[in-house]
C-alpha positions in Angstrom: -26.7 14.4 3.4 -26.6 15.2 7.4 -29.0 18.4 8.2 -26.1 20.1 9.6 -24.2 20.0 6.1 -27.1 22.6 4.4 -26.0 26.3 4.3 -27.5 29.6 3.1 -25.4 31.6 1.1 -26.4 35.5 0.4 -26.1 35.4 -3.8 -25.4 39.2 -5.3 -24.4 37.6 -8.4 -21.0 38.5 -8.0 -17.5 37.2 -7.9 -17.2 37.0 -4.3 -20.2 35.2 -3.5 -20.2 32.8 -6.4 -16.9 31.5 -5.3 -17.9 31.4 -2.1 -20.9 28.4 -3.6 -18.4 26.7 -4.9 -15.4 26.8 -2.2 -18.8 25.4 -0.2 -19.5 22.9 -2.0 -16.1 21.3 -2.5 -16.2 21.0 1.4 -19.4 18.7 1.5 -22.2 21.4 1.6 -25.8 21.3 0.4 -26.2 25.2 -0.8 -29.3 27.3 -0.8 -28.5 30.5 -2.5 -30.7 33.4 -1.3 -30.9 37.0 -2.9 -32.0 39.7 -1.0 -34.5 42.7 -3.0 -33.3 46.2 -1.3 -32.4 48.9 -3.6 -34.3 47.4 -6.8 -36.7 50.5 -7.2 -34.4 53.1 -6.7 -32.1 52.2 -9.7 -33.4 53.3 -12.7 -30.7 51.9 -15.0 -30.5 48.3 -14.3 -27.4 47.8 -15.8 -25.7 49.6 -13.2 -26.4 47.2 -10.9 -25.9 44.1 -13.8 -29.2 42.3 -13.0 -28.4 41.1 -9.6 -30.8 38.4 -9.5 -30.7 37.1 -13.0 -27.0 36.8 -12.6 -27.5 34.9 -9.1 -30.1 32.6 -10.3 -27.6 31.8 -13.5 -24.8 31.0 -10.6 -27.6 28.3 -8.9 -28.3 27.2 -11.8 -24.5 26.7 -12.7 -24.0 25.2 -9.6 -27.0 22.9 -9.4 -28.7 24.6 -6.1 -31.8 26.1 -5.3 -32.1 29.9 -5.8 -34.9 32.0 -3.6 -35.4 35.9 -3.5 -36.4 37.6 -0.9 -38.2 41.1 -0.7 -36.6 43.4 1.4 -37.3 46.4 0.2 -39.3 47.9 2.9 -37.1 47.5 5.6 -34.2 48.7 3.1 -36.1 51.9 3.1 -36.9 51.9 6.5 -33.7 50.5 8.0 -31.0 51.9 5.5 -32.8 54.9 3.0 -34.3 56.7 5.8 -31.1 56.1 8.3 -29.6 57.6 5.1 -31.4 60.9 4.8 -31.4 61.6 8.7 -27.6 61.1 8.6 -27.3 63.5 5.8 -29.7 66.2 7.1 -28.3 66.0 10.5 -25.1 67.2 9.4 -23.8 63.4 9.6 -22.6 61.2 7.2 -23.7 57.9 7.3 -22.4 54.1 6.6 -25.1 52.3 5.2 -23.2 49.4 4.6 -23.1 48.9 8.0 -26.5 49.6 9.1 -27.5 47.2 6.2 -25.4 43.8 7.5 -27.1 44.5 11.2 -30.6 45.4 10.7 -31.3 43.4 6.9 -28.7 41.1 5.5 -27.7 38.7 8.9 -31.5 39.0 9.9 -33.3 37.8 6.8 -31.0 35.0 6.1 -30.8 33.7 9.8 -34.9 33.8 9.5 -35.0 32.1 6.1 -32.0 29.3 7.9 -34.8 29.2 11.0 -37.6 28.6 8.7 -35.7 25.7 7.1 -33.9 24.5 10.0 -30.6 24.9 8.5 -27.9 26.4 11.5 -25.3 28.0 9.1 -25.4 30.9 6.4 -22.4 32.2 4.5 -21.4 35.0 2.7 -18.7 36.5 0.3 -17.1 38.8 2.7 -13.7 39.0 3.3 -13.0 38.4 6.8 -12.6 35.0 9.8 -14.3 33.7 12.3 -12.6 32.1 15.3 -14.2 30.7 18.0 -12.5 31.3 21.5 -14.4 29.8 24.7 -18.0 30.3 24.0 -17.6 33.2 22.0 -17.6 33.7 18.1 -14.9 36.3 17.8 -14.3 38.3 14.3 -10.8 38.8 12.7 -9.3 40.6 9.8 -9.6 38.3 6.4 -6.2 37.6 5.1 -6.3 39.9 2.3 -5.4 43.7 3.2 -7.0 45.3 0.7 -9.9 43.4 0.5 -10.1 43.2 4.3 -14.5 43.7 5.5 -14.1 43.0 8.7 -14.6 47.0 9.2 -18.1 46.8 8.5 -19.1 44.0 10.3 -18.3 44.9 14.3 -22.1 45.0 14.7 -23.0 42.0 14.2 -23.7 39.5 17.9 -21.1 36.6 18.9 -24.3 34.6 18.3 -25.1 35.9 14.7 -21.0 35.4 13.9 -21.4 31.6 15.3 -23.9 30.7 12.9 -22.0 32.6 10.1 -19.2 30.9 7.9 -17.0 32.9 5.3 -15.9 31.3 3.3 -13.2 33.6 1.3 -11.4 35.0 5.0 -8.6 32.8 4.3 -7.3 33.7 0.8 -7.0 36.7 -1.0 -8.8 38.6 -3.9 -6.3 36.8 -7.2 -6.5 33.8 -5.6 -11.1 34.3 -5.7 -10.4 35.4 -9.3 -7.9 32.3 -10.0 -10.4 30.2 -9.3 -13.2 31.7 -11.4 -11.0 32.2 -14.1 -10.6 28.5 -13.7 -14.1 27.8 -13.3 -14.8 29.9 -16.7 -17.3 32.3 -14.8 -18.2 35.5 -16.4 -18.2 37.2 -12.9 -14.4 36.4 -13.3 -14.2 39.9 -15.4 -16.4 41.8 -13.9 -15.5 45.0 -12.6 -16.1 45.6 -8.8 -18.5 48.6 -8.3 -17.3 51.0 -5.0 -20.8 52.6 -5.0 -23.5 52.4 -2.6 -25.9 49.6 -4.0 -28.8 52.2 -4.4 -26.7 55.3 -5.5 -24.7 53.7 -8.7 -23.4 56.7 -9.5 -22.4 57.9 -5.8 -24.1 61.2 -6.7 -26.4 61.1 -2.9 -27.1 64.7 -3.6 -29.3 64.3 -6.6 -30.4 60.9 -4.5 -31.6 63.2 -2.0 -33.3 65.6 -4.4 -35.2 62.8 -6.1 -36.1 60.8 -2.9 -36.6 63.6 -0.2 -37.1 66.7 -2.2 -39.2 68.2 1.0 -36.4 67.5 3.4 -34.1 69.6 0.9 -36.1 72.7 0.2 -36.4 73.1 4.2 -32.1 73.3 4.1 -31.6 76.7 3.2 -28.1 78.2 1.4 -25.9 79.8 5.2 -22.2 80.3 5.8 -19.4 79.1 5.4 -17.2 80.1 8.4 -13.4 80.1 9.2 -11.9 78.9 12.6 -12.7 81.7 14.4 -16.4 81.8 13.2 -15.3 84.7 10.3 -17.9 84.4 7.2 -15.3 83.4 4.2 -18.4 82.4 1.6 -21.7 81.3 1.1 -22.7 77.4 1.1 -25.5 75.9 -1.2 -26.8 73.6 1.8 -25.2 71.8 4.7 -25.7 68.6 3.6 -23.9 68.5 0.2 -20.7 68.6 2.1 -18.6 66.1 4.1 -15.6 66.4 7.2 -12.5 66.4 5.0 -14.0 67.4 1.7 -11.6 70.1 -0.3 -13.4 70.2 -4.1 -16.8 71.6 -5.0 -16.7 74.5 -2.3 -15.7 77.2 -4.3 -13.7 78.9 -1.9 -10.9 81.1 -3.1 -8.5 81.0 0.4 -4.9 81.5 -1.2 -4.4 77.8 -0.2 -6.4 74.7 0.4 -9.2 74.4 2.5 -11.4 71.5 4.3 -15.1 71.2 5.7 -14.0 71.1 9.4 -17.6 71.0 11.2 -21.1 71.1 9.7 -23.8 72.6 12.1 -27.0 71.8 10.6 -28.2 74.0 13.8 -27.0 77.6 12.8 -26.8 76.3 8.9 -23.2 76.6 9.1 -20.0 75.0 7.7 -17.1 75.6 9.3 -13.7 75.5 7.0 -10.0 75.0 8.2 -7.1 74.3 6.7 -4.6 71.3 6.6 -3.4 71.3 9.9 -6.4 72.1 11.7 -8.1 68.6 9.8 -5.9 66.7 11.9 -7.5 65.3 15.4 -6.4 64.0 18.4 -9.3 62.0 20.0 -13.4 61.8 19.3 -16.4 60.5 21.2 -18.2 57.4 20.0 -21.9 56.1 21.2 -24.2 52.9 20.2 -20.5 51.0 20.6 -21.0 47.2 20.2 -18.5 45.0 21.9 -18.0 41.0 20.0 -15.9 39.2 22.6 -17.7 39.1 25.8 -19.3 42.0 26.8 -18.0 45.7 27.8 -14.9 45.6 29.1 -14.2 47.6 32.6 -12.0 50.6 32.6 -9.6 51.9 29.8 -7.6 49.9 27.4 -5.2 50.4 24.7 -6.1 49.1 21.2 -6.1 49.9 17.5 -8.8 51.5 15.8 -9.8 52.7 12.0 -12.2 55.6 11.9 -13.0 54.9 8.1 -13.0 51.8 6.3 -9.8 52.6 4.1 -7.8 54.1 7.1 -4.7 52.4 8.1 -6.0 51.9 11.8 -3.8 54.1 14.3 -2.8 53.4 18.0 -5.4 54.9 20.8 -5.9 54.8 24.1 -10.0 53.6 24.6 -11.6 55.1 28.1 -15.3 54.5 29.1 -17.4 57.9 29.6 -21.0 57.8 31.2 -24.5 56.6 28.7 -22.4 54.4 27.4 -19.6 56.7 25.2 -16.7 56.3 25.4 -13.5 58.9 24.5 -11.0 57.7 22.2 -7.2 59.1 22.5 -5.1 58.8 19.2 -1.5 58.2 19.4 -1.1 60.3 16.5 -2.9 63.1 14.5 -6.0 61.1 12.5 -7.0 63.5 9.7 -11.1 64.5 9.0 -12.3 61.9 11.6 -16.3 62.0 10.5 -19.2 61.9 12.7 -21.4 59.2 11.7 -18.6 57.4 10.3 -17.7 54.0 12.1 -14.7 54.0 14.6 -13.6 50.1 14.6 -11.7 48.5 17.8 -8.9 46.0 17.1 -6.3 44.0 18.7 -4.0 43.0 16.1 -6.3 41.1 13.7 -8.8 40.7 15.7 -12.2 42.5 15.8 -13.1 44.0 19.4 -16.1 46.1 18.8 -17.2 49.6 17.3 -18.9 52.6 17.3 -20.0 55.3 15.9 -18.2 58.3 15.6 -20.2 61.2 17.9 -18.0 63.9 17.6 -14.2 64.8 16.7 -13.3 66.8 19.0 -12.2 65.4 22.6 -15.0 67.0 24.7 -18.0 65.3 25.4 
């Protein structure tokens, strides 16, 4: 078979990317399925993460291909775990999904392809790939409510032109049609929303057992109102989110929200309803996919959280490479450290992250 008919696909084990093996191979390729080692020593209970790489290695072995795993775990602490904590203890919160596709998941599997001399690798993310001129440009996948394309503006036009997904074009039923079809067990497994290392989604007790030092140096402060009255006590600035109502035990006469966290006078500022909703934010470390920074202001679409319905905005270039960001309408609890995702239509411009939500630099 011709050299440029091998492909690496990422194998969790999972629905996604087992289809994706098979949806390859119908179309002529010679798979190598590769499983990446991150978050195996912080998960204690194993089930929780259903033995990713037994399960991928039964998949290969399904499929007829040749399994590899690969140990990542140091840069997964380095590069995701630590990026993590510092988000966290800087009053942040972070997307580690994200960080994980630039820094880890692209960059091992376009080594391992390197090493072999295969060109492609593929994965079981929902989202297209469209080459227009010289450039590799990202879209929306098909499927609304499986749509990734949110966590992938950071990858290069050159990383996304060596990258094939193979599931952008048809929606979740139609993946689990085919391994119901198929008779694979993935085709009743239950799709986890947790982060991969915190399977519960508890990242305060993560932070407790991982960075106990860090924690004991955050001290319990205020919680303030809008005009910087103390209304309460708070256990430690970094147990609480932008937008988060439960857990605070405030008693306000009607709902209240973490407005702003400032990890620099241990205080957490509360509002209520109508003071969550913003009109603009900074972003920084933006990443543009389709040809390089664009000169002046432009109007576009952006989401400033992956399950946010995107909202009209008006983009304008500040100095150090910011940029302000005008909504066309209120956006409620926009988060720093959160990702702030351009679009035009369907299609991927670029991204940020999320500096501040107010509309002063």
């Amino acid at each position: 078979m011709s050299t440029k008919k091998n492909i690496i696909v990422g194998m969790s084990g999972g629905v996604d990317s087992t289809v994706a093996v098979y949806l390859l191979q119908q179309k002529g390729y010679h798979v190598l399925g590769v499983t990446l080692q991150l978050a195996d020593h912080y998960i204690k209970d194993k089930s929780k993460q259903s033995h990713v790489i037994e399960k991928a290695k039964a998949v290969c072995d399904r499929f007829g291909i040749e399994h590899r795993v690969v140990d990542r775990m140091t840069g997964f602490d380095i590069c995701v775990v630590k990026y993590f904590a510092d988000s966290y203890f800087s009053g942040n919160t972070p997307n580690p999904c994200v960080q994980c596709n630039l820094l880890l998941k692209w960059d091992s599997l376009l080594k391992i392809a390197d090493e072999k001399g295969i060109k492609n690798i593929a994965t079981g993310h929902y989202a297209k790939i469209i080459k227009e001129g010289k450039n590799h440009c990202l879209y929306k996948g098909v499927d609304p409510v499986k749509d990734q394309s949110y966590f992938l503006w950071r990858l290069t036009s050159e990383q996304l032109g060596r990258t094939v997904f193979p599931l952008g074009d048809m929606t979740k039923t139609e993946i689990k049609r085919i391994a119901k079809e198929l008779h694979l067990p993935q085709s009743n497994q239950s799709e986890s929303q947790d982060v991969c290392f915190i399977p519960e989604n508890d990242y305060k007790l993560f932070l407790k057992q991982y960075f106990p030092n860090r924690m004991n140096e955050v001290k319990p402060g205020d919680f303030v109102d809008m005009e910087g009255n103390i209304v309460g006590k708070h256990e430690g600035y970094y147990r609480y989110t932008i937008g988060q109502r439960k857990g605070l035990g405030l008693a306000m006469g009607e709902p209240v929200y973490v407005r702003e966290i400032h990890p620099s006078s241990n205080t957490v500022m509360i509002g209520k309803a109508m003071d969550m909703e913003d009109m603009g934010c900074i972003v920084s470390e933006v990443n543009w996919l389709d040809g390089g920074d664009p000169e002046g202001s432009q109007d576009i679409e952006v989401k400033v959280r992956y399950r946010n319905k995107g909202v009209s905005a008006r983009l304008e270039p500040l100095e150090h490479g910011k940029y302000h960001i005008m909504f066309s309408e209120p956006v409620f609890a926009v988060t720093p450290g959160q990702s702030a995702v351009f679009y035009k239509g369907s299609k991927v411009l670029g991204g940020g992250v999320i500096l501040s939500n107010t509309q002063d630099e």
